[in-house]
PyMOL Python script that loads the backbone (N, CA, C, O; Angstrom):
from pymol import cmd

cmd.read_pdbstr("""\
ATOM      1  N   UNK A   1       3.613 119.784 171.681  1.00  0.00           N
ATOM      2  CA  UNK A   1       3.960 121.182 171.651  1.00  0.00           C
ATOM      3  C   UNK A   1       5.382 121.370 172.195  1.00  0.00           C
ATOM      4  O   UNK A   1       5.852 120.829 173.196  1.00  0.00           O
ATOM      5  N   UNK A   2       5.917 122.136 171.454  1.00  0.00           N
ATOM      6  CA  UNK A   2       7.892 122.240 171.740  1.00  0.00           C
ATOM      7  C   UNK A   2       7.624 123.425 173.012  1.00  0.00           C
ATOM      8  O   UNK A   2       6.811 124.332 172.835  1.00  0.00           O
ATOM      9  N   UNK A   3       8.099 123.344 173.789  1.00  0.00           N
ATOM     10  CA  UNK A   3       8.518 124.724 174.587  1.00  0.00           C
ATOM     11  C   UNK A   3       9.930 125.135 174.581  1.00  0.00           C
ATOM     12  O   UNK A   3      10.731 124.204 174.502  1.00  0.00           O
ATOM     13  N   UNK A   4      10.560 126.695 174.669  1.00  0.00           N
ATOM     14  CA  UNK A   4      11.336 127.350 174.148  1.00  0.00           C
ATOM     15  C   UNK A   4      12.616 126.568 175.185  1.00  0.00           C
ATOM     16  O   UNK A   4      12.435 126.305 176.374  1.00  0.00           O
ATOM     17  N   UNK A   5      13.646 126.342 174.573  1.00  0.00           N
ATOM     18  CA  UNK A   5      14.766 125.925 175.671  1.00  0.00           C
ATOM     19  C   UNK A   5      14.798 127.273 176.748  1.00  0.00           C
ATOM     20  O   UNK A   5      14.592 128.482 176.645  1.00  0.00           O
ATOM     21  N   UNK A   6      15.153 126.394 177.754  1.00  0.00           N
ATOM     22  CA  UNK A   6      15.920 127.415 179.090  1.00  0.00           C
ATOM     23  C   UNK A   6      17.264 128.138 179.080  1.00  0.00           C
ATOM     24  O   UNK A   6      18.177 127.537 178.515  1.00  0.00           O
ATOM     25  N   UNK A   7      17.420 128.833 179.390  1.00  0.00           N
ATOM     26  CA  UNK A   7      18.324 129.625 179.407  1.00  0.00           C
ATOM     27  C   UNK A   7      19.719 128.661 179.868  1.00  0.00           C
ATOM     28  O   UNK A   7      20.747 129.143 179.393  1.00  0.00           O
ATOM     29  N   UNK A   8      19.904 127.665 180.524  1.00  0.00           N
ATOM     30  CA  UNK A   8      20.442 126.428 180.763  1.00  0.00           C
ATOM     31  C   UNK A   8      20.842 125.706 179.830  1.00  0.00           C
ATOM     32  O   UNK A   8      21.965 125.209 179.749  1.00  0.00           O
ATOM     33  N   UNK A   9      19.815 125.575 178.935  1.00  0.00           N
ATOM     34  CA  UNK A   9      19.810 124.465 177.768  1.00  0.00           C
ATOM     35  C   UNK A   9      20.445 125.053 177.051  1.00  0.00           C
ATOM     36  O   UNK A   9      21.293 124.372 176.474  1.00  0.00           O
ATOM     37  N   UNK A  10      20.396 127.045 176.579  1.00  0.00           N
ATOM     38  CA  UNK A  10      21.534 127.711 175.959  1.00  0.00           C
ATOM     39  C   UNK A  10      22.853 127.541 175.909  1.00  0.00           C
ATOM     40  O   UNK A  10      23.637 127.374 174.974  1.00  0.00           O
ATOM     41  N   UNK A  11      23.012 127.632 177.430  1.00  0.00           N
ATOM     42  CA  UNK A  11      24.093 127.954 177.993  1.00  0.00           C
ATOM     43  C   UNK A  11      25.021 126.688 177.583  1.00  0.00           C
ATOM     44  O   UNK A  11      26.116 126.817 177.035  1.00  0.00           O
ATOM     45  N   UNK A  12      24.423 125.433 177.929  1.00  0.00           N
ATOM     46  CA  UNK A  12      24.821 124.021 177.339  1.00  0.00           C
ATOM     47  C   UNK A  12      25.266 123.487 176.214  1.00  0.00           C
ATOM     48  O   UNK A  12      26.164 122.745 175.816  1.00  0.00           O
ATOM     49  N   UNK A  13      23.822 124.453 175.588  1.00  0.00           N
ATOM     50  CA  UNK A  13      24.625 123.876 173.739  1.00  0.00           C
ATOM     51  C   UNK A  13      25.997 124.945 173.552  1.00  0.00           C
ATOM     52  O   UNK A  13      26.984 124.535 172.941  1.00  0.00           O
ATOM     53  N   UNK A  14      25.966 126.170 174.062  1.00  0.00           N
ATOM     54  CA  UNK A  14      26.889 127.152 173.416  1.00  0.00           C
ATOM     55  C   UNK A  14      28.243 126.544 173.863  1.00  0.00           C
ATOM     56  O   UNK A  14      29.191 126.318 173.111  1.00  0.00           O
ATOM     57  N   UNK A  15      28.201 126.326 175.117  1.00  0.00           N
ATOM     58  CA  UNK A  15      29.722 125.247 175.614  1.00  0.00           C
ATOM     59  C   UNK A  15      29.905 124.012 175.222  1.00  0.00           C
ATOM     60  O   UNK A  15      30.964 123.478 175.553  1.00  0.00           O
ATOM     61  N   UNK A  16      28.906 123.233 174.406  1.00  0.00           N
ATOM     62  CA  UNK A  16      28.956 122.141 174.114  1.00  0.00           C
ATOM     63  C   UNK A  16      29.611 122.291 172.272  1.00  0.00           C
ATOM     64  O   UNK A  16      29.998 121.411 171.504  1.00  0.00           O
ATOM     65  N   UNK A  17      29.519 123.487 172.132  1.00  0.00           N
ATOM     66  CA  UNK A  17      28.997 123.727 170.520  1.00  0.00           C
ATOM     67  C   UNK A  17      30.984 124.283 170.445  1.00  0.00           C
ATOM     68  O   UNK A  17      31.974 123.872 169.841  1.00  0.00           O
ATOM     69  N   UNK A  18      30.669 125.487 171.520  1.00  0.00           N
ATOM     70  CA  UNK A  18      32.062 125.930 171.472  1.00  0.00           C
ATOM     71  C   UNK A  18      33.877 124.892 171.564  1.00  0.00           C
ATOM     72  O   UNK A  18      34.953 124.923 170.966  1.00  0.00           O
ATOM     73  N   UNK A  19      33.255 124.120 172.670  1.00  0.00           N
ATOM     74  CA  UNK A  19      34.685 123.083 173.117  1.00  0.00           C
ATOM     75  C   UNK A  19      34.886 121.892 172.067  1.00  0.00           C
ATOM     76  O   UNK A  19      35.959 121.337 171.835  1.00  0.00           O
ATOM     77  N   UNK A  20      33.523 121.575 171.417  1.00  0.00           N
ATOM     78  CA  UNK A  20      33.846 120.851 170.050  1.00  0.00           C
ATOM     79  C   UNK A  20      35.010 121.268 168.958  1.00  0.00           C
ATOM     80  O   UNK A  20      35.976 120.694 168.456  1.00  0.00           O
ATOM     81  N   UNK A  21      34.347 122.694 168.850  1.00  0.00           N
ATOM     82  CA  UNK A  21      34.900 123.832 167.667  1.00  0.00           C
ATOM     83  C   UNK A  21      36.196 123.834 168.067  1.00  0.00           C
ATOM     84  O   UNK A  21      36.958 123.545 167.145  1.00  0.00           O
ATOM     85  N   UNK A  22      36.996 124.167 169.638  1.00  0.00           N
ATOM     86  CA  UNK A  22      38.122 124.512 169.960  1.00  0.00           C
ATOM     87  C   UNK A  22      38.993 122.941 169.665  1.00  0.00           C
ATOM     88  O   UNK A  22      40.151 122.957 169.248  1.00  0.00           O
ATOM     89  N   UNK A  23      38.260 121.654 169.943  1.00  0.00           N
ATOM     90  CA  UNK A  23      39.221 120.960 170.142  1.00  0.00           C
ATOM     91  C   UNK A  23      39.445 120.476 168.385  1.00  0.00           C
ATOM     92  O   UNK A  23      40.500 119.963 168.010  1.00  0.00           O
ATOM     93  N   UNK A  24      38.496 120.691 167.620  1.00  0.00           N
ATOM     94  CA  UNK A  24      38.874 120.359 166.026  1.00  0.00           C
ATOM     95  C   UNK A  24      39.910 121.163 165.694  1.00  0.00           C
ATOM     96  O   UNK A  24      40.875 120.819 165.012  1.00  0.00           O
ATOM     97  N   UNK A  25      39.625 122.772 166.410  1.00  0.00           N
ATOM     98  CA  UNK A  25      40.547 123.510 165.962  1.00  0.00           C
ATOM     99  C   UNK A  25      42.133 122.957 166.424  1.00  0.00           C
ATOM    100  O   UNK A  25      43.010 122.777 165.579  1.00  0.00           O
ATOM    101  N   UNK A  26      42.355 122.715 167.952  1.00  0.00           N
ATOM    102  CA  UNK A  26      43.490 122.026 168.163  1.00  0.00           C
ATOM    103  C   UNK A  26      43.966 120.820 167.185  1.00  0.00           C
ATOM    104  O   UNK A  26      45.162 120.787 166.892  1.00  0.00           O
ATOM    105  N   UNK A  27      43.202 119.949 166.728  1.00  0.00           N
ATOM    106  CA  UNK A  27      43.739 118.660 165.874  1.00  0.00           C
ATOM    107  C   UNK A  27      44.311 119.431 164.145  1.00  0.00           C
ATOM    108  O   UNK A  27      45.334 119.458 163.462  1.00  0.00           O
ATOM    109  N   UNK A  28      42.616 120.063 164.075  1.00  0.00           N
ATOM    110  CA  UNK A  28      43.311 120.565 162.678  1.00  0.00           C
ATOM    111  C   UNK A  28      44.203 121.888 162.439  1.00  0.00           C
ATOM    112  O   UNK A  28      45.011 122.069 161.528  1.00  0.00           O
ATOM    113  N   UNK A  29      43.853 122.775 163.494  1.00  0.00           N
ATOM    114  CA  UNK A  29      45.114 123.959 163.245  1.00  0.00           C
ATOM    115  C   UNK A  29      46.438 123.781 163.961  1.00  0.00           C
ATOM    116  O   UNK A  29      47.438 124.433 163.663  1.00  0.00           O
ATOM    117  N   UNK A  30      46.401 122.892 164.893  1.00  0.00           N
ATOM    118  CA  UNK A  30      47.380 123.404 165.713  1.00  0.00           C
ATOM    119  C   UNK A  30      47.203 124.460 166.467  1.00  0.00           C
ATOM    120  O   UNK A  30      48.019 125.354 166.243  1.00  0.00           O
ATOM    121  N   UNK A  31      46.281 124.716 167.434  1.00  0.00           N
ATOM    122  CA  UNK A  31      45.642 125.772 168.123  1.00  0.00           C
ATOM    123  C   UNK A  31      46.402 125.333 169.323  1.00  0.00           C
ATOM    124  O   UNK A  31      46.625 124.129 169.194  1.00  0.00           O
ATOM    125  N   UNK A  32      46.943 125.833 170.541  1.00  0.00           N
ATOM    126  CA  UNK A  32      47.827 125.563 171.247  1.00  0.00           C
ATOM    127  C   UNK A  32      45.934 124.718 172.262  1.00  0.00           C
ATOM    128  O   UNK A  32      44.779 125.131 172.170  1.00  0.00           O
ATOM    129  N   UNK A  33      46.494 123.524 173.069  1.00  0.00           N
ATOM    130  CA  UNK A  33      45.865 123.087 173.892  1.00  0.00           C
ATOM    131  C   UNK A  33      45.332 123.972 174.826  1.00  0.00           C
ATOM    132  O   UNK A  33      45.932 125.016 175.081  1.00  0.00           O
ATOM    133  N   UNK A  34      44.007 123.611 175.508  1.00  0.00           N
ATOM    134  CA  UNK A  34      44.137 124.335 176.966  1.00  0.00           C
ATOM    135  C   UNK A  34      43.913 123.596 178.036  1.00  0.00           C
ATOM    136  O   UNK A  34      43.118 122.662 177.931  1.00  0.00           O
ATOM    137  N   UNK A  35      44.483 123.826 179.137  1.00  0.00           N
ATOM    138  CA  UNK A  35      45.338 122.825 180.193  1.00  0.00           C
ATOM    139  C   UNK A  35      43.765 122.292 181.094  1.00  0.00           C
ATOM    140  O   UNK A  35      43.225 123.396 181.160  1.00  0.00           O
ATOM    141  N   UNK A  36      43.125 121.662 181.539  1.00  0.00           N
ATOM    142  CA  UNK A  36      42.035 121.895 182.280  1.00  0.00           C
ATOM    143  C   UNK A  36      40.789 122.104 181.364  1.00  0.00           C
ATOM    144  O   UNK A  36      40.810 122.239 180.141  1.00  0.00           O
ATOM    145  N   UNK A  37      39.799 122.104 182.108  1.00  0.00           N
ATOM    146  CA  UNK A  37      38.373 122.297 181.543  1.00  0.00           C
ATOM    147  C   UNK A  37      38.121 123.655 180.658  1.00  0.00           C
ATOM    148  O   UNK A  37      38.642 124.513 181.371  1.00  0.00           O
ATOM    149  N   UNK A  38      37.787 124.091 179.900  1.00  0.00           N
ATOM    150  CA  UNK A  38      37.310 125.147 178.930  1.00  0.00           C
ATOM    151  C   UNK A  38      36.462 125.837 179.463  1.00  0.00           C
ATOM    152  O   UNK A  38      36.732 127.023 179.653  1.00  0.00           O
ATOM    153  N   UNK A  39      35.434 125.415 179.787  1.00  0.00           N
ATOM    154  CA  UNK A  39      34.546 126.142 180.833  1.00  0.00           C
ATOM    155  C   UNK A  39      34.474 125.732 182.395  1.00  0.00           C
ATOM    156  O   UNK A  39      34.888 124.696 182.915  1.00  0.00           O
ATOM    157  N   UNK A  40      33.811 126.874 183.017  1.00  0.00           N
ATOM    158  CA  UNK A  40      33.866 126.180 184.453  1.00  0.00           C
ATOM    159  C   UNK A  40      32.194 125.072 184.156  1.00  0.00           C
ATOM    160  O   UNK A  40      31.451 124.788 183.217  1.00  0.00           O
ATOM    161  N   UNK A  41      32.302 124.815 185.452  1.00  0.00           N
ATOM    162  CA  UNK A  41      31.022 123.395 185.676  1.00  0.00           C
ATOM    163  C   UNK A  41      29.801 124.425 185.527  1.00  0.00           C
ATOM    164  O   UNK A  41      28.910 124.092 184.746  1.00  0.00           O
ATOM    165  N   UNK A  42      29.631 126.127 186.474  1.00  0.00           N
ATOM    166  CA  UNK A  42      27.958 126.064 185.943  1.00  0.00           C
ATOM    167  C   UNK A  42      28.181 127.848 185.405  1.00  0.00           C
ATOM    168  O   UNK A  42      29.282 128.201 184.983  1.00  0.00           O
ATOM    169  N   UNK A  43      27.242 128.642 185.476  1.00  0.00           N
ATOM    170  CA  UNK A  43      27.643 129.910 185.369  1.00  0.00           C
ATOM    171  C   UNK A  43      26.347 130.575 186.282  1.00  0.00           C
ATOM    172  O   UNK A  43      25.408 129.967 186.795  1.00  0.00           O
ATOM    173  N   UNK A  44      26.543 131.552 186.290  1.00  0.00           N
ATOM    174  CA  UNK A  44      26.228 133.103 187.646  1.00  0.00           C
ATOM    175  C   UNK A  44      24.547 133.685 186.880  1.00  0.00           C
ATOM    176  O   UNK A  44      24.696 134.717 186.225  1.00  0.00           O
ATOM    177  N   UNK A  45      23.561 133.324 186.901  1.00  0.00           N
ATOM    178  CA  UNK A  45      22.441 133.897 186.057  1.00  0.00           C
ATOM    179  C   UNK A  45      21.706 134.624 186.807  1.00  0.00           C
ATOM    180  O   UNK A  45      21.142 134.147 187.792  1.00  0.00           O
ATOM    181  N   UNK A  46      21.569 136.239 186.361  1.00  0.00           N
ATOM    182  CA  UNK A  46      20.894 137.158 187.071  1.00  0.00           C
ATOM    183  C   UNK A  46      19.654 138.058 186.215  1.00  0.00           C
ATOM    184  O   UNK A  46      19.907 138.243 185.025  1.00  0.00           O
ATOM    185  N   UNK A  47      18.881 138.393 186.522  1.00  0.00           N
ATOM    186  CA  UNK A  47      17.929 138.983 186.192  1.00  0.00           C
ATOM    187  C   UNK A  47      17.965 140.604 186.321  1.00  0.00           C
ATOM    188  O   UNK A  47      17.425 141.108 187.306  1.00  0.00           O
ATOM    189  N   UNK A  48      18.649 141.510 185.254  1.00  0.00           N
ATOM    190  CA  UNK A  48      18.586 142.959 185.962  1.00  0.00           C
ATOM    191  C   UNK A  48      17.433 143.713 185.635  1.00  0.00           C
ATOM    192  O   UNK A  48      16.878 144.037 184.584  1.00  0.00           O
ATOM    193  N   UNK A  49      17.235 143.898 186.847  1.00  0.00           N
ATOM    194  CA  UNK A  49      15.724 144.420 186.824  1.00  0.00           C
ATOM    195  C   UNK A  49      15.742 146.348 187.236  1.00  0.00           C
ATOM    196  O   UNK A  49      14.710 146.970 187.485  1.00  0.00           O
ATOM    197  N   UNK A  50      16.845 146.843 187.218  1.00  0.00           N
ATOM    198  CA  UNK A  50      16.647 148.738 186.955  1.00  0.00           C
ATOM    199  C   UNK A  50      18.576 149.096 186.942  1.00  0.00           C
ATOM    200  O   UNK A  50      19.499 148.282 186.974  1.00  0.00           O
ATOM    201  N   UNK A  51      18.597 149.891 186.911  1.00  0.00           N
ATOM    202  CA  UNK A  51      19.635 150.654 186.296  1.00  0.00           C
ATOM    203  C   UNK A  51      20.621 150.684 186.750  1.00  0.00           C
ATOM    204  O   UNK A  51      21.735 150.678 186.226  1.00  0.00           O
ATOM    205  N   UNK A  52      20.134 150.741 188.387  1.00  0.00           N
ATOM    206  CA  UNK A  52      21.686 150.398 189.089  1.00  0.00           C
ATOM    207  C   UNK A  52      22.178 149.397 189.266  1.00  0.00           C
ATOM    208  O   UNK A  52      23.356 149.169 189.538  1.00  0.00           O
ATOM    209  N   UNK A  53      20.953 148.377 189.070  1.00  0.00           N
ATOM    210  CA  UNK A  53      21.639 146.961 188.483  1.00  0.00           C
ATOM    211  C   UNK A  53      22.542 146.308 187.600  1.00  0.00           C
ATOM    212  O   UNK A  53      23.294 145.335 187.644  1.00  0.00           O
ATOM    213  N   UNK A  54      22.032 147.636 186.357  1.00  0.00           N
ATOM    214  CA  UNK A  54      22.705 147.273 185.372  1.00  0.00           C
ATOM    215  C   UNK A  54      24.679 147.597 185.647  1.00  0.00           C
ATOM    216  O   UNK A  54      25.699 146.932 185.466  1.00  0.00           O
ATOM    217  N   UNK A  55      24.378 148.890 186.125  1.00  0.00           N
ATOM    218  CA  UNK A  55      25.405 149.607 186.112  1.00  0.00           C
ATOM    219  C   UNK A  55      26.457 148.764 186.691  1.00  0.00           C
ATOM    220  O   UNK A  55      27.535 148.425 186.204  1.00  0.00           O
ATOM    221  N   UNK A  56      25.853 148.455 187.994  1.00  0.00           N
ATOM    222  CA  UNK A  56      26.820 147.354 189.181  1.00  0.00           C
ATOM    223  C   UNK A  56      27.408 146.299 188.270  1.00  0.00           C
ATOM    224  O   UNK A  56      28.633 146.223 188.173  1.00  0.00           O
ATOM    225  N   UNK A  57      26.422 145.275 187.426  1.00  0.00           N
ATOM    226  CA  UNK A  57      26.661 144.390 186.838  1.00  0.00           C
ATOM    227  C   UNK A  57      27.582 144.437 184.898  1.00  0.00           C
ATOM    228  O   UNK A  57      27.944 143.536 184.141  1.00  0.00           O
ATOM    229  N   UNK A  58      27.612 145.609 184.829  1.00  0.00           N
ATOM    230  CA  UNK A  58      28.435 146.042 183.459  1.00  0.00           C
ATOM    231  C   UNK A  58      30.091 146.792 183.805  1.00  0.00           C
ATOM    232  O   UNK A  58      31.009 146.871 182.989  1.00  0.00           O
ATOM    233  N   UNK A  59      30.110 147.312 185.336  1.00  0.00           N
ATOM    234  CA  UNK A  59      31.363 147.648 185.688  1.00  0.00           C
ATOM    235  C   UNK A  59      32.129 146.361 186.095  1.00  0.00           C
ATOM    236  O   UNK A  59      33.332 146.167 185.922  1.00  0.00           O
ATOM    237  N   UNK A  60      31.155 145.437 186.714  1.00  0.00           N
ATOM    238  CA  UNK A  60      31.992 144.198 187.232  1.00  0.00           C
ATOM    239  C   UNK A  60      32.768 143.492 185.981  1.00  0.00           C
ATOM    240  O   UNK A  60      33.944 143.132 185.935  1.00  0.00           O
ATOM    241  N   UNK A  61      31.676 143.394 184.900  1.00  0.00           N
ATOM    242  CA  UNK A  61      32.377 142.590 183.991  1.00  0.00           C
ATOM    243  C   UNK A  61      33.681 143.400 182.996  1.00  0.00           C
ATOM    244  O   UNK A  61      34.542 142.777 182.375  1.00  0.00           O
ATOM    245  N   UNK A  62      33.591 144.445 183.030  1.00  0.00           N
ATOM    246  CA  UNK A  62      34.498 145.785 182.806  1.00  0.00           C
ATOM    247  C   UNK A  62      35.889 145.204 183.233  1.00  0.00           C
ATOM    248  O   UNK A  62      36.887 144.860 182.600  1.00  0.00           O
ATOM    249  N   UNK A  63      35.497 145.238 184.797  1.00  0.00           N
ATOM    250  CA  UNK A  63      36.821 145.711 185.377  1.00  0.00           C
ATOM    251  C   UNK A  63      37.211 143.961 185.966  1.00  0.00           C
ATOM    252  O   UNK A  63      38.351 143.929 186.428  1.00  0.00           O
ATOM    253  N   UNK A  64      36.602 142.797 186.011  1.00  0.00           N
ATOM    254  CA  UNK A  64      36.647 141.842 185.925  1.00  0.00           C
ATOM    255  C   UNK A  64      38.203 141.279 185.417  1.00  0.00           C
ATOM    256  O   UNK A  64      39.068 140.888 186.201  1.00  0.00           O
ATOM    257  N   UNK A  65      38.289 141.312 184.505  1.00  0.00           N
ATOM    258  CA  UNK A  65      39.914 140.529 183.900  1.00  0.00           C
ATOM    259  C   UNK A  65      40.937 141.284 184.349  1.00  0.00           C
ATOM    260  O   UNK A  65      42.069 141.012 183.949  1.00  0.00           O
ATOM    261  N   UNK A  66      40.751 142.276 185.180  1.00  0.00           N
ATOM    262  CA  UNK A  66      41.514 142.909 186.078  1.00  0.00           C
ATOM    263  C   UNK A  66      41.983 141.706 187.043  1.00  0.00           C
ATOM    264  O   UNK A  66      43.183 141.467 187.171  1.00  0.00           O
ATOM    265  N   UNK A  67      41.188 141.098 187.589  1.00  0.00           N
ATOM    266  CA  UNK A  67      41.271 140.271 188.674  1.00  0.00           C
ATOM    267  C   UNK A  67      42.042 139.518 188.301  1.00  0.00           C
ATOM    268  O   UNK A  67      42.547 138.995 189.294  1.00  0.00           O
ATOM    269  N   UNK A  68      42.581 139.012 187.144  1.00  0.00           N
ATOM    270  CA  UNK A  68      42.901 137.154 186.580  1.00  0.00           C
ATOM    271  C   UNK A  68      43.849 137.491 187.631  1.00  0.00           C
ATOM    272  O   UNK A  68      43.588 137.195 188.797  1.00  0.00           O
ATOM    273  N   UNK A  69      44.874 138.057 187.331  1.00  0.00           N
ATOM    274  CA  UNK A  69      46.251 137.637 187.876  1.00  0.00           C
ATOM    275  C   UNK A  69      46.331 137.014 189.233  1.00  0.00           C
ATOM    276  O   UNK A  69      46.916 135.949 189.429  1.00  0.00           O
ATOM    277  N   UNK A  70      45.485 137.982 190.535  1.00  0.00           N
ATOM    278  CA  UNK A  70      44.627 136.731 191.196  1.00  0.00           C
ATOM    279  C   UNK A  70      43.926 136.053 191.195  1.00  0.00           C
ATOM    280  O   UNK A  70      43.289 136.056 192.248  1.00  0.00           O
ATOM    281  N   UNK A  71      43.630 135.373 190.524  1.00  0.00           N
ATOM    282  CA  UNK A  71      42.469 134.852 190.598  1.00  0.00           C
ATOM    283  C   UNK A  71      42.863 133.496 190.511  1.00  0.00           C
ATOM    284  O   UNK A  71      43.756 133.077 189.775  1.00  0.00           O
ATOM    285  N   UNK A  72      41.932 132.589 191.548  1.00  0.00           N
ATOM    286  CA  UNK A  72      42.387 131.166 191.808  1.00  0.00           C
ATOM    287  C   UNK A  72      42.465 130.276 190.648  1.00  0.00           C
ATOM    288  O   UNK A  72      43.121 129.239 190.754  1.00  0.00           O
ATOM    289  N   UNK A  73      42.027 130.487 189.840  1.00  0.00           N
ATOM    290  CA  UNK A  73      41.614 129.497 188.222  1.00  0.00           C
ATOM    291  C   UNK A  73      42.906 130.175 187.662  1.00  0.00           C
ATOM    292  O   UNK A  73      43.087 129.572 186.605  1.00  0.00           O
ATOM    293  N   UNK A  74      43.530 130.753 187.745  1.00  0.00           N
ATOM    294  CA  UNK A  74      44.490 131.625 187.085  1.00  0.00           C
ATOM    295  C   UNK A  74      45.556 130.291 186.613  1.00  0.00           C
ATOM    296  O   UNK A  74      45.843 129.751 187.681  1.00  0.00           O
ATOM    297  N   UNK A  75      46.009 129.805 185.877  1.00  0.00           N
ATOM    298  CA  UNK A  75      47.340 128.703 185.815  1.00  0.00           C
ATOM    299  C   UNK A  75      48.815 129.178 186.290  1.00  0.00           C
ATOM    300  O   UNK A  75      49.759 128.646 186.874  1.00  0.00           O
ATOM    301  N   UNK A  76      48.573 130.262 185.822  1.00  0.00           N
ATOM    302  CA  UNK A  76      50.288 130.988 185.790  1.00  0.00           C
ATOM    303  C   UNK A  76      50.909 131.596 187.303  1.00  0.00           C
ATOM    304  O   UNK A  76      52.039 131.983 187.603  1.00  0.00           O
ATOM    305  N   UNK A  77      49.706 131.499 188.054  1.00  0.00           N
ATOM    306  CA  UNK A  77      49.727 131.708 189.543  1.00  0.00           C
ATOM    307  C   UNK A  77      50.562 130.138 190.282  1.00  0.00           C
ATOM    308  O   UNK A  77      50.196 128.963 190.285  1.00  0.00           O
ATOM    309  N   UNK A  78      51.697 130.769 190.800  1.00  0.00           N
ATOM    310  CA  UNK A  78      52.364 129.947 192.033  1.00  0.00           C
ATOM    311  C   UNK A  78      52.203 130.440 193.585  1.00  0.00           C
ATOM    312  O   UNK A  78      52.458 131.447 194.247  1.00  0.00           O
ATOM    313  N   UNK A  79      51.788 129.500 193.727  1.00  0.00           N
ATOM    314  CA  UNK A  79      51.372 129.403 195.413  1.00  0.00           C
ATOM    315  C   UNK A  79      51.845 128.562 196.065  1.00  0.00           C
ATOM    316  O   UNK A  79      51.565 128.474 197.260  1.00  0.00           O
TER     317      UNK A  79
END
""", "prot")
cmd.dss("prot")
cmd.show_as("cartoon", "prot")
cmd.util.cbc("prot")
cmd.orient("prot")
């Protein structure tokens, strides 16, 4: 009997599926490289369970790429 992949096992193929796609695209388009890993190592998995959950968790990702410019993963940042 198969049981349904984990939300893990998603997460795995979609980065596994995606960084394939990007690096063919680099050989065959000429897609500019990217410097470092494509994805980070794990990701943030939450369960929203009522409204203000949601809310908290849909403004963060909103206002989120606000942050790059600080943000430590940032490349273009000199320190």
């Amino acid at each position: 009997m198969r049981v349904a992949p984990t939300v893990g096992e998603i997460i795995g193929a979609f980065k596994s599926i995606t960084t394939h796609n990007y690096m063919r695209g680099v050989k065959q388009f000429g897609w500019h490289p990217f410097a470092g890993k494509l994805w980070q190592r794990n990701y943030y998995e939450h369960v929203i369970r009522d409204q203000a959950d949601w809310e908290h968790i849909s403004t963060y990702i909103a206002d989120n790429p606000l942050n790059w410019i600080d943000d430590e993963e940032n490349p273009e940042i000199t320190r």
